[in-house]
C-alpha positions as CSV (number, residue, x, y, z in Angstrom):
1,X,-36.8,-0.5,57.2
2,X,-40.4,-1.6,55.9
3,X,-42.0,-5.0,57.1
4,X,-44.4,-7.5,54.9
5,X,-47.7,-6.3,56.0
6,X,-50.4,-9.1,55.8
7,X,-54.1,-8.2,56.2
8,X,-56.4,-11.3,57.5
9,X,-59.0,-11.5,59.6
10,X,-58.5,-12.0,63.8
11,X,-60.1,-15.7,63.8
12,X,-57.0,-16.6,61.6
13,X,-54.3,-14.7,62.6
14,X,-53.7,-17.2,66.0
15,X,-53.5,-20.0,63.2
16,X,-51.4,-17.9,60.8
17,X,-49.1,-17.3,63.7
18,X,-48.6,-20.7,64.6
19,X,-48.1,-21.9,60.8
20,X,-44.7,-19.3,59.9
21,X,-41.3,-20.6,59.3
22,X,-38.8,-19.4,57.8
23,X,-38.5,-18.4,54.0
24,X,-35.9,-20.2,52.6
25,X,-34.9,-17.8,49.9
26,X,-31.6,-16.3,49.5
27,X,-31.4,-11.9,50.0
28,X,-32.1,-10.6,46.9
29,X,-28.7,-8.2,46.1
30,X,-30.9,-5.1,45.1
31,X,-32.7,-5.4,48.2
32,X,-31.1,-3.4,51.1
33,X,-32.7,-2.5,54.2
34,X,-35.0,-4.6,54.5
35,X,-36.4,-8.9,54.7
36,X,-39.4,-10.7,54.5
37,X,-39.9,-12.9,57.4
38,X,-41.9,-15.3,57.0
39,X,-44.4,-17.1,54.6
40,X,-47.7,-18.5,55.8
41,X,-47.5,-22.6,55.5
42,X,-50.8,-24.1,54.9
43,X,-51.4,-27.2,53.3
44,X,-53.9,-26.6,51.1
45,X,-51.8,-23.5,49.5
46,X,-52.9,-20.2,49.8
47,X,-52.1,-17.1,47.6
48,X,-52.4,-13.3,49.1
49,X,-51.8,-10.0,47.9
50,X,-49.2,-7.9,49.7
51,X,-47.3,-4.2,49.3
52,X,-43.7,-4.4,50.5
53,X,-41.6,-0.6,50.1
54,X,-38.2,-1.3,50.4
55,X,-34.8,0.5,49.5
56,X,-33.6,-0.8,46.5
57,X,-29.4,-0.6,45.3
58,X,-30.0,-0.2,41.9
59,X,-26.9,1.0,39.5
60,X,-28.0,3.3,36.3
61,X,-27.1,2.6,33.3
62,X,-25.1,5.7,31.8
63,X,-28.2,8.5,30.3
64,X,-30.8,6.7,32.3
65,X,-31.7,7.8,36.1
66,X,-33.4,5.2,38.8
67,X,-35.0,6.5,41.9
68,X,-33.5,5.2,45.6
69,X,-36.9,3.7,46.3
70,X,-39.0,0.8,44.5
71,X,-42.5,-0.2,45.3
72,X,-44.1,-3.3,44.2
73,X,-47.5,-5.0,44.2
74,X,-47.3,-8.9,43.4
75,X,-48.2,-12.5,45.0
76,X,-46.3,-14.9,47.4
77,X,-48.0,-18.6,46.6
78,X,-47.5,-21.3,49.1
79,X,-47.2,-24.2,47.6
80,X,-48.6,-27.8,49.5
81,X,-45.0,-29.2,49.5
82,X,-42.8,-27.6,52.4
83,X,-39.7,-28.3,50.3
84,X,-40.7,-26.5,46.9
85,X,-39.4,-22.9,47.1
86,X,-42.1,-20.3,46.7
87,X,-42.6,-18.5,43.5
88,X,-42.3,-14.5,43.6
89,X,-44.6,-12.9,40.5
90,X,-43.5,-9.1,40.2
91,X,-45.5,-6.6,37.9
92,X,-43.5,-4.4,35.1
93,X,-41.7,-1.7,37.6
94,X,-41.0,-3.8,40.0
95,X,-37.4,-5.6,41.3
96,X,-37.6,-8.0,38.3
97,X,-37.6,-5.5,36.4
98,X,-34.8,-4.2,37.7
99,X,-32.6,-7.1,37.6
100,X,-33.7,-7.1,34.1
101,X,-31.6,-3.4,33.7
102,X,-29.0,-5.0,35.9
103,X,-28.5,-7.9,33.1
104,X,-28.5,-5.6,30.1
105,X,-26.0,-3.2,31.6
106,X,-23.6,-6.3,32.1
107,X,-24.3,-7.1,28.1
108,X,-23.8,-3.9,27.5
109,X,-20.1,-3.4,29.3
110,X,-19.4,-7.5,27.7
111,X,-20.3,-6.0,24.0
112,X,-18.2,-2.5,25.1
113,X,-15.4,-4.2,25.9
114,X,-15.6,-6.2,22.8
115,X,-15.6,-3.2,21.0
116,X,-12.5,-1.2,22.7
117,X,-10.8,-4.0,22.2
118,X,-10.2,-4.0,18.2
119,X,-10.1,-0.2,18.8
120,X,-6.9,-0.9,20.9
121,X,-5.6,-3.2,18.5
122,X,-6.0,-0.4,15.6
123,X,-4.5,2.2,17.6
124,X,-1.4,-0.4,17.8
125,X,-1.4,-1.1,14.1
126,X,-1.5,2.4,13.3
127,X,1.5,3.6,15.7
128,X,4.2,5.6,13.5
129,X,7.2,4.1,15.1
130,X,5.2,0.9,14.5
131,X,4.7,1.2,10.7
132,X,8.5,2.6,10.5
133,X,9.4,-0.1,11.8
134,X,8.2,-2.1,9.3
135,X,9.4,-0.6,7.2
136,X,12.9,-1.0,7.8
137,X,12.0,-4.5,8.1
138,X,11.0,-4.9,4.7
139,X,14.0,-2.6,3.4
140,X,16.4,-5.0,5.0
141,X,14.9,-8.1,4.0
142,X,15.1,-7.1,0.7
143,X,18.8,-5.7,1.0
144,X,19.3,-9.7,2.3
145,X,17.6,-10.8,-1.0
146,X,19.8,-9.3,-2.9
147,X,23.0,-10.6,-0.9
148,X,22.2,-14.3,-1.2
149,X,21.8,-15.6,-4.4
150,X,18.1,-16.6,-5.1
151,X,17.0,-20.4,-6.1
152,X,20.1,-22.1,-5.7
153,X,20.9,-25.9,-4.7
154,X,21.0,-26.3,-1.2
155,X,24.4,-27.8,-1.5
156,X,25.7,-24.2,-2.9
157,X,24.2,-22.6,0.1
158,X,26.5,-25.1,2.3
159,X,29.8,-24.0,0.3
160,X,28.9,-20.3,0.2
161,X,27.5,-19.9,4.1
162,X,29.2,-22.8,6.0
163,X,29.0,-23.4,9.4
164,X,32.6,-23.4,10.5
165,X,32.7,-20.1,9.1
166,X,29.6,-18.4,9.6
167,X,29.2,-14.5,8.2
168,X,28.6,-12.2,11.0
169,X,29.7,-14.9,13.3
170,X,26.6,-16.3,13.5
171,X,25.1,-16.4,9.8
172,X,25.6,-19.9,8.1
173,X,22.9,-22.1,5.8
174,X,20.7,-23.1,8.4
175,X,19.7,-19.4,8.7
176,X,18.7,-19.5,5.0
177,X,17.2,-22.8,4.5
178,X,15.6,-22.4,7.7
179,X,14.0,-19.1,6.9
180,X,13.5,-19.3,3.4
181,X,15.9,-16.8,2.7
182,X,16.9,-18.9,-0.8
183,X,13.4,-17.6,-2.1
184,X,13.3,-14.2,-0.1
185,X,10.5,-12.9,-2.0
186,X,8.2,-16.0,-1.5
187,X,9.5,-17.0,2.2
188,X,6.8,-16.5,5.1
189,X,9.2,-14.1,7.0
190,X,9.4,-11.9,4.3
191,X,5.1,-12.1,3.4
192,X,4.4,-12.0,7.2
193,X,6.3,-8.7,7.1
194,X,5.0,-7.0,4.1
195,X,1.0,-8.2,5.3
196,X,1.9,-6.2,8.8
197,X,2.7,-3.0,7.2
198,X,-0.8,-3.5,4.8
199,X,-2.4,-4.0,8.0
200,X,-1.0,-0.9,9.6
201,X,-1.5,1.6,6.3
202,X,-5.2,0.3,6.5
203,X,-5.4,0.6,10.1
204,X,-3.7,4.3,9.9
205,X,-6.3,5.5,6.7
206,X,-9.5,3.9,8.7
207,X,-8.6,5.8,12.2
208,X,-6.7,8.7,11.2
209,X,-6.9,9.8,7.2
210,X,-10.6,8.9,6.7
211,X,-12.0,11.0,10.3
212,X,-9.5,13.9,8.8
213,X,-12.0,13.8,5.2
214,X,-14.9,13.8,7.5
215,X,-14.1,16.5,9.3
216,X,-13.2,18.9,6.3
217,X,-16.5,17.9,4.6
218,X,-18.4,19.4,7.1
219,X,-20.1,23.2,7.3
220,X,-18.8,24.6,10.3
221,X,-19.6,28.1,10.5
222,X,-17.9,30.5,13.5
223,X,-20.5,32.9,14.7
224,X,-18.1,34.4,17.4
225,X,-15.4,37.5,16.0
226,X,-13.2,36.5,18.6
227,X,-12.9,32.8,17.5
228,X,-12.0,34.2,14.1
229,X,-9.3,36.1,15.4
230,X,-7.9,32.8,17.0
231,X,-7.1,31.2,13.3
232,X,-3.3,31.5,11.8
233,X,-4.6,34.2,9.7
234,X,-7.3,37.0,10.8
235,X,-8.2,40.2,9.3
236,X,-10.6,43.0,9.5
237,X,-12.0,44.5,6.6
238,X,-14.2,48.0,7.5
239,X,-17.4,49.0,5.5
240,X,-17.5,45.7,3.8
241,X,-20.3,43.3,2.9
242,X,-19.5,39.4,3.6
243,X,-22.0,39.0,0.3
244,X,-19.3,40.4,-1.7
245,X,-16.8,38.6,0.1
246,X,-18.6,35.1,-0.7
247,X,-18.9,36.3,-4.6
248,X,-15.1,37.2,-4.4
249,X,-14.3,33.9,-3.1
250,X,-16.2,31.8,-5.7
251,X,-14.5,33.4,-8.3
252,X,-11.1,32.4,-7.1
253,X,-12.3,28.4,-7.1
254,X,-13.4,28.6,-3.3
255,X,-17.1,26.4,-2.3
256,X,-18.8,28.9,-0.3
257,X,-21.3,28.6,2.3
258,X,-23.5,31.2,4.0
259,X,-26.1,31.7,7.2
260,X,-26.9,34.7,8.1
261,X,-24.4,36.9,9.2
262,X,-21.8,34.2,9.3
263,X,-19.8,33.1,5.8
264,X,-17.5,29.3,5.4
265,X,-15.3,28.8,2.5
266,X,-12.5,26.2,1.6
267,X,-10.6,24.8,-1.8
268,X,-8.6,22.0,-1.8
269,X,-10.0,19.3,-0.6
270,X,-8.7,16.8,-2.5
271,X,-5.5,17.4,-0.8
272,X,-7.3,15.8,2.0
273,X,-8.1,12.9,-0.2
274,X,-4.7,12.5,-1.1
275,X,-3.1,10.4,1.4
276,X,-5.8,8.0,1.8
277,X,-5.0,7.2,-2.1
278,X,-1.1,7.4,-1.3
279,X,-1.8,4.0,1.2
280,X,-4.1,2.7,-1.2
281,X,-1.4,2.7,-3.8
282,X,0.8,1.2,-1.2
283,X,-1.5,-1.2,-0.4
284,X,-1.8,-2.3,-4.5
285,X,2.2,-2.5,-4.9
286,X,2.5,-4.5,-2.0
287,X,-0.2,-6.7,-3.3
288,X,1.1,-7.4,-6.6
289,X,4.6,-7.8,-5.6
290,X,3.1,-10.8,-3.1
291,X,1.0,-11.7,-5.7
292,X,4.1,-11.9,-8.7
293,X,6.1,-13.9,-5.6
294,X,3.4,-16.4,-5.4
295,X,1.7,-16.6,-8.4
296,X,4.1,-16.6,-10.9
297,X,6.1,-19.3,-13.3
298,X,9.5,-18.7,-14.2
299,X,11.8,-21.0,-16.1
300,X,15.3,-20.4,-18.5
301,X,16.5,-22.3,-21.3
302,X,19.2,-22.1,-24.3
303,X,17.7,-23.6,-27.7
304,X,20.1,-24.2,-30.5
305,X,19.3,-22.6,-33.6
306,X,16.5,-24.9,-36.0
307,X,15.2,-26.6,-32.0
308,X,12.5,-26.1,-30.4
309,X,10.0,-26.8,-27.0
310,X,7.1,-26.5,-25.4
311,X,6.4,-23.6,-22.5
312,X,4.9,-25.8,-20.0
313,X,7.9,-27.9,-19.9
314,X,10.2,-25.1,-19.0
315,X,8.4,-23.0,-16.5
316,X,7.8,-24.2,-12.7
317,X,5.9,-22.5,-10.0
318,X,7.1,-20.1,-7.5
319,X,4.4,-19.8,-5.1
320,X,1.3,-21.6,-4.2
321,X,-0.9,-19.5,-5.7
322,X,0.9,-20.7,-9.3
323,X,-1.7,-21.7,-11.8
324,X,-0.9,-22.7,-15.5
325,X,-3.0,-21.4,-17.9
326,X,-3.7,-22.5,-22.0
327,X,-0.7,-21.1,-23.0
328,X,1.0,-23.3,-21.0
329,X,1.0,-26.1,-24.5
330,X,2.3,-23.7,-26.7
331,X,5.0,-24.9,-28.8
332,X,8.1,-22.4,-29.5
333,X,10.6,-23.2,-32.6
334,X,13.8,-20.9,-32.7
335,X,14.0,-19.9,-36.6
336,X,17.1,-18.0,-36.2
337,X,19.9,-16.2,-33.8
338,X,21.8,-13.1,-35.0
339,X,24.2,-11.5,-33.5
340,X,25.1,-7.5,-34.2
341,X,28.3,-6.1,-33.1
342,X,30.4,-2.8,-32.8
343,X,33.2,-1.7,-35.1
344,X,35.8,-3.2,-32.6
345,X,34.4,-6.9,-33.4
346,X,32.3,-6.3,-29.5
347,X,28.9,-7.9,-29.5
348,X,26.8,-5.3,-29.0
349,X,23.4,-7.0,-29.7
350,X,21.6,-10.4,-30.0
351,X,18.5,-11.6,-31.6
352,X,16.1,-14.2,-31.6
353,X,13.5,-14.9,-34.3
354,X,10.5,-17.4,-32.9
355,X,7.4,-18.9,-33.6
356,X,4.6,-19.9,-31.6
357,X,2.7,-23.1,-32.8
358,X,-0.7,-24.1,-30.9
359,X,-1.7,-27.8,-30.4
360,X,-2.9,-27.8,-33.8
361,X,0.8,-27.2,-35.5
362,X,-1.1,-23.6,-36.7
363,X,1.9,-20.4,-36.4
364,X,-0.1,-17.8,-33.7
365,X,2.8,-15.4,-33.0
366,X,6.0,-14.9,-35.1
367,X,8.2,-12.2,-33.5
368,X,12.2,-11.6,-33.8
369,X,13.2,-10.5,-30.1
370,X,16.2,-8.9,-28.8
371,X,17.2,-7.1,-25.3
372,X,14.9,-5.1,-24.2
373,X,12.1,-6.7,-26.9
374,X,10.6,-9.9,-25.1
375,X,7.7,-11.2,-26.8
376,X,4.1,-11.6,-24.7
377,X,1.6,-14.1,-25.5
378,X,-1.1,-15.7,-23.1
379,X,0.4,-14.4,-20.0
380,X,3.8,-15.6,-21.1
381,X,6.9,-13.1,-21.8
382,X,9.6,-14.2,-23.3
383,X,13.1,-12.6,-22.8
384,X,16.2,-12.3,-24.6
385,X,18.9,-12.7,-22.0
386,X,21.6,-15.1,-22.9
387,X,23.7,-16.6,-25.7
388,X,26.3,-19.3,-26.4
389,X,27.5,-21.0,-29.6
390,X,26.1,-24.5,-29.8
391,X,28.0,-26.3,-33.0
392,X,30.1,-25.7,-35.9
393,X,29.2,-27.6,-39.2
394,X,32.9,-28.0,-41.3
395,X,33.7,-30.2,-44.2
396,X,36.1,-33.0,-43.7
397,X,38.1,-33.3,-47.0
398,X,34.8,-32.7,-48.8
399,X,32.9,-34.9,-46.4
400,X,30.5,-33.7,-44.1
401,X,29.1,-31.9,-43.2
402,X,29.3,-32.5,-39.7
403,X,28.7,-31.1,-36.4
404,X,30.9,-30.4,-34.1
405,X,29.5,-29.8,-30.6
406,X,31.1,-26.5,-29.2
407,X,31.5,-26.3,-25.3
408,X,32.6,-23.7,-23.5
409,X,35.7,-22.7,-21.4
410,X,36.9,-21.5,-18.4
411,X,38.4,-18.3,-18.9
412,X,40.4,-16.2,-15.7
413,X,38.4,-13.4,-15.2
414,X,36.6,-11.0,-17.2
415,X,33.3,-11.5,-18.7
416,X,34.4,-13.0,-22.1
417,X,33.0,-16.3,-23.5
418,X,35.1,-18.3,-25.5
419,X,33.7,-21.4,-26.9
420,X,35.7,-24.6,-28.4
421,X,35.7,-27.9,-30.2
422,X,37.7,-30.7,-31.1
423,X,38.3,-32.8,-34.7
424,X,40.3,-36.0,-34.6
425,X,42.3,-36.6,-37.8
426,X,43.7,-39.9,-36.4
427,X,42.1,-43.5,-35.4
428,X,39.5,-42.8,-32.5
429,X,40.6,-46.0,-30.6
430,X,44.5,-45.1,-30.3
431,X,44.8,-44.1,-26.8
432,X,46.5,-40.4,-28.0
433,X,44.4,-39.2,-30.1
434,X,44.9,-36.0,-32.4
435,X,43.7,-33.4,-34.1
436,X,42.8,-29.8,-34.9
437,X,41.5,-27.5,-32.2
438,X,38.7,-25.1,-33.0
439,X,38.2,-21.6,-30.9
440,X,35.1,-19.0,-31.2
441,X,34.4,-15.7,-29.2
442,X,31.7,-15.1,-31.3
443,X,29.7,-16.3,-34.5
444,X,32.1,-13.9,-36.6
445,X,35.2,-15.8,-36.9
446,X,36.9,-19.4,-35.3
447,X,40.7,-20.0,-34.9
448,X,41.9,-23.0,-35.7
449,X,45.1,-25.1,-34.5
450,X,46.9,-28.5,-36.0
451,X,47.5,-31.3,-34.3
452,X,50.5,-30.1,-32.0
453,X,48.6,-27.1,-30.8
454,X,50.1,-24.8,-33.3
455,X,48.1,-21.6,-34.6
456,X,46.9,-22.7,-38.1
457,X,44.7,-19.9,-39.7
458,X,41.2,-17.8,-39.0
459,X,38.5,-18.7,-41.5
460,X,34.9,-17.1,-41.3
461,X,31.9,-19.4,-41.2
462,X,29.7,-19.1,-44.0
463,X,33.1,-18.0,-46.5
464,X,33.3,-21.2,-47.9
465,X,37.6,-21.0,-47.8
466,X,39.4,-24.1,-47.2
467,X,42.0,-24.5,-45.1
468,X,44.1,-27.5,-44.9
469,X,46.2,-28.6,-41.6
470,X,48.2,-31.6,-41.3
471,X,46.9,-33.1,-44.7
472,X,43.3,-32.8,-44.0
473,X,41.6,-29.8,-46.0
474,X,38.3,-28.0,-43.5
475,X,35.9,-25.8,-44.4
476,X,33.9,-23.8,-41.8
477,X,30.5,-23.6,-43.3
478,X,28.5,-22.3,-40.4
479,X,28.6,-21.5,-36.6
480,X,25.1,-22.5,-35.5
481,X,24.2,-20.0,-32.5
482,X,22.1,-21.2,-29.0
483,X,19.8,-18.4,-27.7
484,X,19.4,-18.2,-24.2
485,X,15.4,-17.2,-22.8
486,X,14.0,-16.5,-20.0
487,X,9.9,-17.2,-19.9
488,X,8.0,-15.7,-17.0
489,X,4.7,-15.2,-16.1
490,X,3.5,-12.8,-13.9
491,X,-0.1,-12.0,-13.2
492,X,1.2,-9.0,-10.0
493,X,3.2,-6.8,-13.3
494,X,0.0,-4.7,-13.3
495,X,-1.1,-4.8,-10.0
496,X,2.4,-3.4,-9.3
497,X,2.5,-0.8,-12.1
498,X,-1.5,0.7,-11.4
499,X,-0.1,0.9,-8.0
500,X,2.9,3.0,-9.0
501,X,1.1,5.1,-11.1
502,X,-1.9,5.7,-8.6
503,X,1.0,6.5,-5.9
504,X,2.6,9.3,-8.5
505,X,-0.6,10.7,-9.4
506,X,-1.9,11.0,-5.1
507,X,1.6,12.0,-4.4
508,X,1.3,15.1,-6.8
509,X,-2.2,16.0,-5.4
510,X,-0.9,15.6,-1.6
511,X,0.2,18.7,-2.0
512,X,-2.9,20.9,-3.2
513,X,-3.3,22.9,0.1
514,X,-6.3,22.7,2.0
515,X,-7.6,26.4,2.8
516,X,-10.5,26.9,5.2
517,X,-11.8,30.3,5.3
518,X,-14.3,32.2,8.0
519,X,-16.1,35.4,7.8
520,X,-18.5,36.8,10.1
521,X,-20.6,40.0,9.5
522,X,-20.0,42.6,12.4
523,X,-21.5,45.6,12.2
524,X,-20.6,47.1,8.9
525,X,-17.4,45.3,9.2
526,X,-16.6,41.7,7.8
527,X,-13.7,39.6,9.9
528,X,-12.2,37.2,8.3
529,X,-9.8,34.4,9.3
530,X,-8.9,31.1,7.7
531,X,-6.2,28.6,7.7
532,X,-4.1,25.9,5.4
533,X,-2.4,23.0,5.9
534,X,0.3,23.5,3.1
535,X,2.4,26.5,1.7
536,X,1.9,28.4,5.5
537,X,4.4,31.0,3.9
538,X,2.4,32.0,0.9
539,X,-0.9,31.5,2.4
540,X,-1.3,35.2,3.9
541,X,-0.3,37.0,0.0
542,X,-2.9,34.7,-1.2
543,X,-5.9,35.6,0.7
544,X,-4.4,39.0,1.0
545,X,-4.8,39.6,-2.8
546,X,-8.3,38.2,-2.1
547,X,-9.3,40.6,0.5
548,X,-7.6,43.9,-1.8
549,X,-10.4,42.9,-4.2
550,X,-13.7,43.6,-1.9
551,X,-15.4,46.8,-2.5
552,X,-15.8,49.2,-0.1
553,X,-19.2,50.5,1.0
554,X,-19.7,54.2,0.4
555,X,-22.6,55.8,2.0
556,X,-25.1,57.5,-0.6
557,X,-25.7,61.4,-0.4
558,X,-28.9,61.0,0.8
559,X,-28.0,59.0,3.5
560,X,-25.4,61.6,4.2
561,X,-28.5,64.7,4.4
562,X,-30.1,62.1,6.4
563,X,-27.6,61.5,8.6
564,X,-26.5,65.4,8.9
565,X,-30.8,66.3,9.7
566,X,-30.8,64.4,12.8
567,X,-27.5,65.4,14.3
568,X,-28.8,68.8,14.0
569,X,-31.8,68.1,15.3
570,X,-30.4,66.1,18.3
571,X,-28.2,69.4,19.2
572,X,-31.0,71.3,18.7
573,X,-33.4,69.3,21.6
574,X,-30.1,69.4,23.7
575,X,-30.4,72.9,23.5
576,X,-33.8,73.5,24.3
577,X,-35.0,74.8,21.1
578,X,-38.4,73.3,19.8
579,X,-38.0,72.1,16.8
């Protein structure tokens, strides 16, 4: 333990004695071994110089090395006021300085925790069992899509999923109203999901696939034989140059890279790139399928035949990323609707011929769509999904014509549509009212019955052949048709479709192998080992065939003269002889 050390002269030091109390400082906590005992109180205030040596606990930050021992040189002043605390002034290298250290090492192990922490978080994301997980999750969420009908009343969901008869035993329509389950693909359960798994596949490509690229970009040469020997696959090639091994290697698409004795080679590495751009791809399906669930408009409607309406009034949003765009106030008239069928009378094909109008009344598009032919304008595709039959226009005994709304019926079973109508013959007001019945399947032919529901005849529209039931003469002079569209728009479509096509195309190159070749000059041998991370089986032929093709070094004849001189020689000075 050192002790303050004050120099003064002897005429003082009685008065000095007399005038030290107690320093009123708490221990400094890098100060061990050691105190300062007093501080000389004098009202005028004096300042001295001092050396105090003193064993300091000082812990290192990591790379850095303190020694056990600090020595300072500084001032004490005593202040006039017995109350104020005194002021301690230390040069650079002294304890300030070293609490200084002490304060940056906490900052640093504050910021390092900081940092392990999203590390940990990462390592989470990017679990396999994790990301599995999720993607079951997704699977069966989308299984459940499927299941319930999508966009339905809420009362349907009460009917179909009730609670005193709950599926599963537990499953009713709180489940799917409370969930969101009626618009799966748009629901926050179902998003939440899918952005988890995009977090994971980035997590997974930032700590696992992007290191692996690193790594295989860089020149790493093996300057030891035996660490050659060590790699899946090792050979030995005798009297061989690695010069001509290098040349035989570049011609067989290999980037080779020499110093000195020791030789590195690879091909392939876009296999390495490969499953980052697999995620990616991933990553762009996922985000234009969330994109088409929350940005999109869809609407349905059936126009009769000569009708027409306006786009904006038919599609709604789906999502709240939904934004209507100009071709929102196009107007859409329904020229005409066909119908083609088999030779069995079947419908086998329906079609729609439309115009586009802009605000202006000017024709943009005209297009005739069918199944399988929407028509795309501005965003907006239009679909040909549906049919019905809308009217018939007869003749009443040469009157007319008129329109007969056609509605349609119930049928048991089957996927059949049969379509009917009703003309009175008799006084509208009589409570019983009669007349003849009207029945379509299709735009091809209607079946009409007289007043007592008796079969009466089968005319084709359009054939302009009377028939006459209970006195009243009809004429069928058209079956006006109702297309039935769908209008969507969808601004994920090719978000989703680069994404499929990038995931094809990494998919493919996933599987280039990755080769890695070493080669090390030794002696007038060349060893040579390598490795791949695809096609382990074939990989051996492969560099086999390679290896067949190096040229072997044949010592000249003169070198062989040479060579033969001095081993007689050398038996000759073994012998004694002088040579």
């Amino acid at each position: 333990m050192e002790t303050l050390k004050i120099s003064t002269t002897p005429s003082t030091m009685s008065h000095i004695q007399n005038q030290i109390h107690p320093l009123n400082l708490k221990p400094y906590p890098l100060i061990r071994n050691s105190r300062i005992l007093g501080v000389y109180n004098n009202k005028g205030g004096r300042t001295f110089s001092f050396t105090l040596t003193c064993k300091l606990k000082v812990k290192t930050v990591k790379g850095t090395k303190t020694n056990n021992e600090k020595s300072f040189s500084g001032q004490i002043t005593v202040p006039d006021s017995d109350s104020a605390p005194p002021i301690i002034e230390a040069e650079e290298g002294s304890i300030g300085n070293g609490e200084k250290k002490v304060e940056q090492k906490n900052s640093v192990s504050g910021s390092g925790l900081l940092k392990k922490l999203p590390r940990k978080f990462l390592g989470i994301l990017s679990n396999l069992p994790l990301a599995i997980a999720e993607m079951f999750a997704v699977a069966g969420l989308m299984a459940l899509g499927t299941f319930i009908d999508q966009g339905e009343a809420p009362d349907y969901y009460f009917q179909k999923f009730p609670d005193d008869h709950p599926s599963l035993g537990f499953f009713s329509w709180r489940w799917v109203l409370t969930l969101g389950f009626d618009h799966m693909f748009s629901s926050p359960v179902f998003l939440g999901t899918l952005t988890l798994l995009g977090a994971s596949l980035m997590a997974c490509t930032y700590t696992t696939q992007i290191p692996l690229v690193k790594v295989a970009r860089r020149w790493s040469f093996l300057n030891s034989a035996e660490t050659i020997r060590k790699q899946e696959y090792a050979d030995t090639l005798p009297r061989a140059s690695v010069k001509d091994l290098g040349v035989i290697l570049m011609g067989d698409g290999y980037e080779v890279f020499s110093k000195g004795p020791a030789l590195y080679a690879f091909k392939g590495l876009a296999g390495r790139f490969a499953p980052i751009g697999v995620h990616l791809s991933l990553l762009l399906v996922m985000s234009g399928g969330t994109l088409s669930a929350t940005g999109s408009f869809r609407g349905a409607v059936t126009v009769p035949q000569g009708l027409n309406f306006v786009a904006g009034d038919v599609l709604s949003p789906s999502g709240f990323l939904s934004t209507p765009s100009d071709a929102f106030s196009t107007e859409i008239h329904v020229n005409r609707f066909s119908m083609d069928y088999y030779d069995s009378g079947e419908v086998s094909q329906f079609h729609t011929d439309l115009s586009l109008y802009d605000l202006n009344g000017k024709e943009v598009m005209r297009k005739t769509i069918s199944v399988n032919d929407p028509l795309r304008y501005g965003g907006i595709t239009i679909y040909q999904t549906d049919w019905s039959i809308s009217a018939l226009q007869v003749l009443k005994d040469g009157k007319g014509p008129f329109n007969l709304a056609m509605a349609p019926l119930q049928m048991n079973g089957g996927d059949k549509k049969l379509f009917g109508t009703f003309l009175p013959v008799e006084d509208g007001d009589s409570p019983n009212v009669k007349g003849i019945s009207m029945l379509a399947r299709d735009l091809q032919s209607v079946i009409l019955y007289d007043k007592q529901g008796k079969f009466a005849g089968v005319r084709r529209p359009n054939s302009k052949l009377p028939i006459e039931i209970d006195g009243t003469k009809i004429v069928i002079v058209d079956a006006i048709g109702s297309s039935g569209l769908d209008l969507k728009t969808d601004p994920g479509v090719p978000v989703v479709y680069a994404g499929f096509g990038a995931l094809m195309l990494t998919t493919c190159i996933s599987y280039l192998s990755h080769t890695q070749l070493w080669a090390l000059q030794d002696g007038t041998s060349v060893v040579v080992g390598g490795k791949t991370n695809r096609a382990k089986g074939e990989f051996p032929d492969a560099i086999n065939r390679l290896l067949d093709q190096v040229p072997e070094l044949v010592e000249s004849s003169s070198s062989k003269e040479s060579d033969s001189l001095m081993a007689s020689k050398s038996e000759l000075e073994q012998t004694g002889l002088d040579v």
